[in-house]
C-alpha positions in Angstrom: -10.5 18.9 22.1 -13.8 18.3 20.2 -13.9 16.8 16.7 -16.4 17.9 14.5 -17.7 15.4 11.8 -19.2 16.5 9.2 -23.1 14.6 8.3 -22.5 11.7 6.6 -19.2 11.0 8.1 -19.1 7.6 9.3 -16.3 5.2 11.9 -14.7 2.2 10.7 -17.5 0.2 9.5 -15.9 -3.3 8.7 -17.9 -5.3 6.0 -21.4 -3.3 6.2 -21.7 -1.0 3.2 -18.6 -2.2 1.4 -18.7 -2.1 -2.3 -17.7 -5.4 -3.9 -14.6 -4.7 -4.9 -13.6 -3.6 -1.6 -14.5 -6.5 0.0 -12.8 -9.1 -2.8 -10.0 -7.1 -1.8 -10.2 -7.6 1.9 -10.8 -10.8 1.3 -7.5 -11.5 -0.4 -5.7 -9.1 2.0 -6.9 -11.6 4.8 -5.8 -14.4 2.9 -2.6 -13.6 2.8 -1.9 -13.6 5.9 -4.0 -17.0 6.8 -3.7 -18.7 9.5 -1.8 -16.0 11.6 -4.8 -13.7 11.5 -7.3 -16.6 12.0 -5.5 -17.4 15.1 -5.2 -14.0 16.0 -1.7 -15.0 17.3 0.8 -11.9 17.3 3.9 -14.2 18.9 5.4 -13.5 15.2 6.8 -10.0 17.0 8.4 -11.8 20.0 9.8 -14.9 18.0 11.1 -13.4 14.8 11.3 -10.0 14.3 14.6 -8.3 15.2 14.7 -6.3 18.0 12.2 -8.6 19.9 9.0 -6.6 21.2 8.8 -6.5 25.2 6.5 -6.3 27.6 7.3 -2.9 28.7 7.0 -1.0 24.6 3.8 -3.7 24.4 2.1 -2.4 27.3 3.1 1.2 26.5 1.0 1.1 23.4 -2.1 1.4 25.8 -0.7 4.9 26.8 -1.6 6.5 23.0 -2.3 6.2 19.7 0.2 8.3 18.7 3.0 6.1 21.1 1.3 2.7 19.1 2.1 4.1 15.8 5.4 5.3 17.0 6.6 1.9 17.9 7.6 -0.6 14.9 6.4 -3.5 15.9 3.2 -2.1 17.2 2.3 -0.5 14.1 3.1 -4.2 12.6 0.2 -5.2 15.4 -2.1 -2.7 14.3 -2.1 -3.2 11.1 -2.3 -6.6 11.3 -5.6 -6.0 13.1 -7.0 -4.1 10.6 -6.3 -6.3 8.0 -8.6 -8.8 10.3 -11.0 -6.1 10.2 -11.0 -5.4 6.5 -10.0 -1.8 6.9 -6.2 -2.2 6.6 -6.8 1.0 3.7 -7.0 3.7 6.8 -3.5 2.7 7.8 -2.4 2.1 4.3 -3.4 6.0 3.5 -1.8 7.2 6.4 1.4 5.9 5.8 1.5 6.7 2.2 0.7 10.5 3.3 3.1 10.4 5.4 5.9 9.7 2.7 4.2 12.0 0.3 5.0 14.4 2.8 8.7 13.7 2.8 8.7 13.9 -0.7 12.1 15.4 -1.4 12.0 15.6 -5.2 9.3 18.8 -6.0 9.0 17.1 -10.0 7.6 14.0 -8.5 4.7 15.6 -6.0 2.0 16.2 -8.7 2.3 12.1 -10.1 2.4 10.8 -6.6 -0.2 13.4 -4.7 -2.7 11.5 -8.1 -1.4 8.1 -7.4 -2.7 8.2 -3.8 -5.9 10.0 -4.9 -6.4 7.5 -7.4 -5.8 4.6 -4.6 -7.7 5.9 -1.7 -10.1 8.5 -2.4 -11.8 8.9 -5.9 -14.7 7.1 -7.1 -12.9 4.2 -8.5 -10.3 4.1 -5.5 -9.8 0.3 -5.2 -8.8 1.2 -1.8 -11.6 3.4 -1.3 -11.0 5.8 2.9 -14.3 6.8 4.7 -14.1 10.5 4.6 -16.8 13.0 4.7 -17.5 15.1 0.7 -16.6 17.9 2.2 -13.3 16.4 2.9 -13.2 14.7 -0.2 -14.2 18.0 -2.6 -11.1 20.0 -0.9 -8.9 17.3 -1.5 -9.5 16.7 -4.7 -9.4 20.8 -5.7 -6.0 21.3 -3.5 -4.7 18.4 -7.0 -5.1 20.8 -9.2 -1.6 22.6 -8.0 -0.8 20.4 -5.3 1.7 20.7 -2.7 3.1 18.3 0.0 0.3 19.2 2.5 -2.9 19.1 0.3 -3.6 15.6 1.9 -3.6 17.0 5.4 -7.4 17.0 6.1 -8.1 14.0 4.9 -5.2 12.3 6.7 -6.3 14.1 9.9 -10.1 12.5 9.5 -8.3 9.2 9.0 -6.2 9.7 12.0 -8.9 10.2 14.4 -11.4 7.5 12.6 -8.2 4.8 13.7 -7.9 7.0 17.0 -11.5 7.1 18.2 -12.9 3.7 16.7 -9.7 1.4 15.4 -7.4 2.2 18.4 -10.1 1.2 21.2 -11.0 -2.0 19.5 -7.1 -2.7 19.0 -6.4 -2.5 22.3 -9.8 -4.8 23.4 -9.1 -7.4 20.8 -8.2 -11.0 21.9 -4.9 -10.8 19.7 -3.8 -7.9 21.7 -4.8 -8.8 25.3 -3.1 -12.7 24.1 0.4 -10.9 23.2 0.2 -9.4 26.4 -0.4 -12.3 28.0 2.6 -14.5 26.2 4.8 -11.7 27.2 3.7 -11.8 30.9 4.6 -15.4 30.8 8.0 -15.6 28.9 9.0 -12.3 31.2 8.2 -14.5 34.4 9.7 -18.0 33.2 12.9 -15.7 32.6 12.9 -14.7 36.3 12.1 -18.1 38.0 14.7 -19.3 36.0 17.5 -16.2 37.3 15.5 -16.9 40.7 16.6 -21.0 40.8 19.9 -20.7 39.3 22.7 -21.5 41.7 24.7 -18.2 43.1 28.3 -18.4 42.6 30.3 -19.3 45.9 32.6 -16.7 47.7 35.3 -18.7 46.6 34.2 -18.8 43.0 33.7 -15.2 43.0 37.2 -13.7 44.3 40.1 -13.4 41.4 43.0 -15.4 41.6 45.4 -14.3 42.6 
């Protein structure tokens, strides 16, 4: 299918063009996760976190976008990434519109639709999205009676921004092509190790009787 973008409508542009607030921002954002982003080192997923990521969901974030965000600890990587990238606010607004969305209480839609307006898209957004005016001008008149869906377009523009720029990078990144690597290795030590351990005798294997 072919994505129209609107003039003016820009990818993921990293540091180039941010205003300064954006970038103090990003700066902090980075900083908070130190070292680990420095090293680029996404062991964290295979060490700690509970289940542990394999091989086999690792490598099937290559298959889509849509099967990266899917998966827990790959949205964990992603993000992660884009936090390195200083544009961690594309997958910031996506998730948020995607709980606005399940918004169960209809009394709460109109302060949380201006919350995430306020956050992500108006002119003082401290987490300021790339999205076309176009975009941006429908957006902003669906607040003035909004409804669970009146973030859709610009949640779509964000989705194929990560999709067609983010995504690609993710998945060429050192950090990504390293965790694959680590879990090529742990997966092979585990079957050398099944491979050297001795075989239980015939003996040892029948039930007593």
């Amino acid at each position: 299918m072919d994505i129209y973008f609107p003039s003016g409508f820009t990818m993921c542009g990293g540091v180039t063009g941010m205003s300064n607030n954006c970038l103090e921002r990003a700066k902090r954002l980075k900083a908070c996760v130190g070292g680990f982003l420095q090293r680029q080192d996404l062991s964290i997923l295979y060490k700690y976190r509970k289940p542990r990521l394999t091989l086999e969901e690792c490598l099937m974030w290559k298959e889509s976008f849509e099967k990266l965000l899917s998966s827990k600890h790959g949205l964990y990587a992603f993000r992660a990434f884009l936090v390195s990238e200083f544009s961690e606010e594309n997958i910031a607004f996506y998730l948020a519109c995607e709980d606005y969305k399940n918004t169960k209480s209809i009394a709460k839609i109109p302060s949380k639709a201006k919350r995430i307006y306020e956050e992500f898209i108006g002119s003082e957004a401290p987490r300021e999205v790339n999205i076309d005016y176009e975009t941006r001008d429908i957006t902003q008149a669906n607040l003035q009676s909004p409804t669970v869906s009146c973030f859709d377009m610009a949640q779509y523009r964000i989705y194929i921004l990560m999709e067609k720029d983010c995504y690609p990078r993710f998945l060429r990144s050192t950090s990504y092509r390293h965790l694959v690597n680590q879990l090529k290795v742990k997966r092979n030590k585990v079957q050398n190790q099944m491979a050297i351990e001795p075989k239980p005798s015939r003996e040892e294997e029948e039930e007593p009787k």
